[in-house]
N, C-alpha and C positions, 0 to 999 in steps of 0.2 A: 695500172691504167685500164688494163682491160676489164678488173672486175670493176672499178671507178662508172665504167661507162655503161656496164649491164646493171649496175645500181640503177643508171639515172632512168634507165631504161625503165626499171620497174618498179620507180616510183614514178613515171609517165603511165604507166597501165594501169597501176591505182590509181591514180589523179583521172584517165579516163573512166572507169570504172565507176568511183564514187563521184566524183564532179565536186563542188562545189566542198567536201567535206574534207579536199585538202588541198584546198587554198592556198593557206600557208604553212604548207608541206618541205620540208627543208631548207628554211631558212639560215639555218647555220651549219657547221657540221665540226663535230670534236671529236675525239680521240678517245680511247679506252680508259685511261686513267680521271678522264673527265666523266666517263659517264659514271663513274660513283655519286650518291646520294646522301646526305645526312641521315637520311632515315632509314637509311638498304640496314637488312641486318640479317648476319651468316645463317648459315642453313646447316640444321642441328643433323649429326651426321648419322645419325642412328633413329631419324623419323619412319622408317618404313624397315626398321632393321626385320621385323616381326610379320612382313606383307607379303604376301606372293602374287607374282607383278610389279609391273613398274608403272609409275604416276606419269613418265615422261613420255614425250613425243618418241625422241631417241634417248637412249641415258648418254652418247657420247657427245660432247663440248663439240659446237659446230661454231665457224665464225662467219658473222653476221653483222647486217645493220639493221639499228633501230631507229623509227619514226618514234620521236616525243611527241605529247600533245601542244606544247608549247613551239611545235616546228623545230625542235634542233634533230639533226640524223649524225647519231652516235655512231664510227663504223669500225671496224675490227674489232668487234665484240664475241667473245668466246662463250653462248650460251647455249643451254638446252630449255626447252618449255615445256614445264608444270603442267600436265592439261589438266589432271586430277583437281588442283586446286587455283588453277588459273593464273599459273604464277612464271615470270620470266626470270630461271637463276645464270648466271654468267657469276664469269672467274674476274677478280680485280686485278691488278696489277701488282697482287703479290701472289696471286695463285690462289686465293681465299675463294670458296665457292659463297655467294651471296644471292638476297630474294629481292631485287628488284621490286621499289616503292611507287615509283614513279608511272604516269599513265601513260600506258604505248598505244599508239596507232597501227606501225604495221612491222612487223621482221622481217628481213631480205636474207635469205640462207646462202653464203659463197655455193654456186657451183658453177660446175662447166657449162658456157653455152647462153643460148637466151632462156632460161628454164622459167614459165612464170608459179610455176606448181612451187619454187622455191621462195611465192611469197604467201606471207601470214598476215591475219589482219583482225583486227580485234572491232568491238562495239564501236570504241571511238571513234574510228576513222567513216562507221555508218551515221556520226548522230544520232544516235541514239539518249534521247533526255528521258525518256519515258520508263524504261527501264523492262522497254517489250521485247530487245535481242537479248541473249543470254549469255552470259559472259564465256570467255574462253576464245579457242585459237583457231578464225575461220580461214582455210587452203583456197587458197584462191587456183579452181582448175582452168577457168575458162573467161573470158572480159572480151568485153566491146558493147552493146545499148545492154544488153544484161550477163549477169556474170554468175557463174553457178561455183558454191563456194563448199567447204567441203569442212566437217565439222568431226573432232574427235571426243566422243563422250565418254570421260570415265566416273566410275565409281567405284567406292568404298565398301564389301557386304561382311557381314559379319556370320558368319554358319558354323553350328554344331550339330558335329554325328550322332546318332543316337544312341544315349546312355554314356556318352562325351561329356567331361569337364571342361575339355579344352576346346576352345572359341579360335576357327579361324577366319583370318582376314583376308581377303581375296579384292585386286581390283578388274574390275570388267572393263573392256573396251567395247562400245557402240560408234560406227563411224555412222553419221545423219550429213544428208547434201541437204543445199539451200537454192533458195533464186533467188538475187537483189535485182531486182527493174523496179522502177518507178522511184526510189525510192523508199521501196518497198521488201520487206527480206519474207522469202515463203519455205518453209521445209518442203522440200518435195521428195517424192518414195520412189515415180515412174516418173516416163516421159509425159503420158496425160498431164501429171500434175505440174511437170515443167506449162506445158500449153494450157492448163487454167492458172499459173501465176502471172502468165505472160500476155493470156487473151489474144492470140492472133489468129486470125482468119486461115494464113497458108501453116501455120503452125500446129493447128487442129489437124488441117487436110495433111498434113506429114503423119500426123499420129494416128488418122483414122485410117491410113494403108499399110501400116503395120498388122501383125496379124494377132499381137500379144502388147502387151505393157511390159515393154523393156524397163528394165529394171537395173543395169549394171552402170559401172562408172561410164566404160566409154558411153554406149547409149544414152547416158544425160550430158555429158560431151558434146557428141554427137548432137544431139538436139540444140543446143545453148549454143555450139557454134553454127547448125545452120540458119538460126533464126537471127544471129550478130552477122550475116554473110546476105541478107536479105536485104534488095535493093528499096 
């Protein structure tokens, strides 16, 4: 019941957040064994046998709900998320790990409390037609008229030592923050660039009494919730 009701919660903070982009935002809601797919198909267990790092958020099975695109919210789901390749795996209901086909909107991670950092949210749920957000799994840190989101970039590189045969494969993690206002999504590096994706008057004046361009998580926090606390 409890966690039922921090769900609805936060999918009310995304519904405020995006607006209008989930509408028809949980419509229905099923069950684990329901959220199989015709088209989901296992995940080859020896893809990264040869990698140093890992492609995932966490590697351990967390349970969660998921936003469809088609409004159903699948809940007690046991997945971790693909950031490397953009991919949502959950366990089936024989313990099968599998690659989720289907288009997601947003993930709700069980945890204690009102956590909204526990929610995930993809292109879909931005509208995105144009194909100008870049896929992958944006953290929602902060919401209300604008929401600063929080992006984990990995990659794949491939390097050899010298005078090396052997080729290694290494993933990098880059974590990049965003703006969404306007309906509008901005990379931003500092708080400056929070205050030019946002264009406010008293938003500037917070930035120009600073003595530096903060640059850290909370400080774009910080920022993104004083200007959603402005009357």
């Amino acid at each position: 019941m409890i966690h039922r009701l921090r769900l609805k919660i936060a999918v009310c903070f995304a519904t405020a957040v995006f607006g209008m982009a989930m509408e028809s935002a949980a419509q229905k809601s099923v069950g684990n064994p329901l959220f199989l797919h015709m088209h989901d198909k296992m995940v080859q267990l020896d893809r990264y046998a040869n990698v140093t790092g890992s492609p995932f958020l966490n590697d351990s099975f967390q349970l969660a709900a998921i936003l469809l695109n088609d409004g159903t919210l699948a809940e007690n789901v046991k997945v971790r998320l693909n950031v490397l390749d953009h991919e949502l795996n959950y366990l089936d209901d024989q313990g099968r790990e599998m690659i989720s086909t289907q288009v997601i909107r947003s993930v709700v991670f069980k945890t204690a409390g009102n956590d909204t950092s526990s929610v995930y949210v993809t292109r879909h749920i931005l509208k995105d037609d144009g194909g100008q957000i870049p896929e992958g799994w944006f953290q929602l840190l902060a919401k209300g008229k604008a929401a600063l989101l929080k992006r984990y970039h990995k990659e794949l590189k491939e390097t050899k030592a010298y005078s090396s045969a052997t080729v290694d494969q290494n993933i990098f993690t880059e974590i990049r923050y965003y703006v969404w206002y306007n309906r509008q999504l901005t990379r931003v590096k500092n708080t400056a660039d929070i205050a030019d994706a946002i264009n406010d008057a008293k938003l500037y004046a917070l930035v120009a009494q600073q003595r530096k361009n903060l640059k850290t998580e909370e400080d774009l926090k910080a920022t993104v919730n004083y200007f959603n606390n402005l009357q």
